[in-house]
C-alpha positions in Angstrom: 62.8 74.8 52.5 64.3 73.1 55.4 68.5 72.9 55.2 68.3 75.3 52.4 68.0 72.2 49.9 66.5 72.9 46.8 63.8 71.8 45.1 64.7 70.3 41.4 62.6 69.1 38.7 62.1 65.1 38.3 63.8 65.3 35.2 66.5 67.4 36.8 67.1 64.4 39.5 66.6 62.0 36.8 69.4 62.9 35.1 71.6 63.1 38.2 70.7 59.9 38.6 71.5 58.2 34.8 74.9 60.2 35.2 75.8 58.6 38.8 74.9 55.5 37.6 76.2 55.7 34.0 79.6 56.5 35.8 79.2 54.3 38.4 79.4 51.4 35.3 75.8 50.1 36.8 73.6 51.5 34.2 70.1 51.2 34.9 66.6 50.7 32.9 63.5 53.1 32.7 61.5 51.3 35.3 64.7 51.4 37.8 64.9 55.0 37.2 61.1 55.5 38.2 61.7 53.4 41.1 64.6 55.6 42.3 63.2 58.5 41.9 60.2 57.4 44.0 62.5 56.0 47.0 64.4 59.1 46.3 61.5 61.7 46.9 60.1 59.8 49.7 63.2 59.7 51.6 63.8 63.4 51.5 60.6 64.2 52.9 61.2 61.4 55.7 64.7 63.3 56.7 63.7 66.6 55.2 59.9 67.6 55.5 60.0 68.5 51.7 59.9 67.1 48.3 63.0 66.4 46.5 61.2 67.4 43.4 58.0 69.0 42.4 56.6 66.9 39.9 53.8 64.4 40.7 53.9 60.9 40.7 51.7 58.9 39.5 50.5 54.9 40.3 51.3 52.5 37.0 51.0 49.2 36.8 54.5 47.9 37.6 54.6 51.1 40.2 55.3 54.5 40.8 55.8 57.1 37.5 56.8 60.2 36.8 55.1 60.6 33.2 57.5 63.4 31.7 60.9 60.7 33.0 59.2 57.7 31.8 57.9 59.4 28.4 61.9 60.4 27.8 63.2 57.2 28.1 60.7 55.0 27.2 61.5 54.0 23.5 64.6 52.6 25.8 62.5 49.6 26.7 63.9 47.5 29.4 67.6 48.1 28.2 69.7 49.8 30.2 70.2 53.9 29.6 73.9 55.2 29.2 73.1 58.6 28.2 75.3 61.6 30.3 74.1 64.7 30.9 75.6 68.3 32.0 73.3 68.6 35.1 73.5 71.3 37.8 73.1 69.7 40.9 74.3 71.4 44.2 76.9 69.0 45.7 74.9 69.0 49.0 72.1 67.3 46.9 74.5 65.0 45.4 76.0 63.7 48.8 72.9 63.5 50.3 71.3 60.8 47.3 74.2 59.8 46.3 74.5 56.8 48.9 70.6 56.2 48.3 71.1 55.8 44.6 73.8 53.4 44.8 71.7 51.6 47.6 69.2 51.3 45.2 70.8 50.0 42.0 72.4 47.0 43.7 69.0 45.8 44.7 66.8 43.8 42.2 64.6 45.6 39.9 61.6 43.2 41.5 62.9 43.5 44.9 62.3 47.2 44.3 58.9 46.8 42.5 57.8 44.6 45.2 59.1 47.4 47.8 57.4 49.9 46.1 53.8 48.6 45.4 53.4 46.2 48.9 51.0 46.5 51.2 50.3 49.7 52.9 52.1 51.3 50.2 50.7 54.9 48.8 50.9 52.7 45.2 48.9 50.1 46.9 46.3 52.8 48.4 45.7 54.7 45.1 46.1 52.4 42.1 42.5 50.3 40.6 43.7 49.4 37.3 44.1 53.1 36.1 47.1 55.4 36.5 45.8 57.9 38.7 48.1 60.8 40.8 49.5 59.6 44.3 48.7 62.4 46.2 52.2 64.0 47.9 50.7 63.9 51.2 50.3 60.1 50.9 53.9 59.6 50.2 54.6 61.8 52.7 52.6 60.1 55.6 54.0 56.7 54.6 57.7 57.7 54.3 57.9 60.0 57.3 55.4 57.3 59.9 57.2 54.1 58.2 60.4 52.7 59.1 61.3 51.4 55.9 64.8 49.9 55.1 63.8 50.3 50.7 66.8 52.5 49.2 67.2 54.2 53.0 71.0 54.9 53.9 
């Protein structure tokens, strides 16, 4: 792992994020969540090398998934989640996504889809109608060969 940083769960991360969020008094909806935690994984690989977490995502319609988040909160619909959870993330992890998080909420949830599944896009390069795994490398590649200004602090 480069600068020691660990390597969570998306679930983990997702949490983090509904807590931050929750706290911050910008509660956010399943498909923001899914969005964060795209912008979220790709960024660390751009400044990191690694994945932020080890789950896959996947391409979905509206964008980027990770099933086991999105199957949590889904019966949330588009309304906003205000659970809290007692998560253990290391406060070097925190400061480094906490900025992108925030960065991300204040954005439009559209701005963000749009951001997410445009051209070029590993979403736009994997998905034909079906939800199919975006390969890491992919999302690697774009995030780390792309200067992109989407939820980048």
């Amino acid at each position: 792992m480069i600068n020691n940083q660990p390597q969570y769960c998306a679930k983990q991360i997702a949490y983090y994020i509904i807590d931050k969020c929750t706290y911050d008094d910008h509660p956010i909806s399943n498909l923001q969540l899914q969005l964060i935690l795209y912008f979220l994984q790709g960024n660390n690989y751009r400044k990191y090398g690694v994945p932020l977490f080890s789950d896959n995502i996947y391409a979905w319609p509206y964008g980027p998934v990770v099933p086991e988040v999105y199957d949590e909160f889904c019966s949330n619909g588009i309304a906003p989640i205000y659970n809290l959870y007692d998560v253990d993330i290391e406060s070097k992890t925190q400061s480094i996504i906490n900025k992108q998080i925030i960065h991300c909420y204040k954005q439009s949830i559209w701005d963000m889809v749009n951001k997410a599944t445009g051209a070029g896009s590993p979403w736009n390069q994997i998905y034909e109608g079906y939800k199919t795994i975006i390969p890491k490398s992919i999302i690697q590649t774009y995030f780390c060969n792309k200067i992109i200004k989407e939820c980048n602090t």
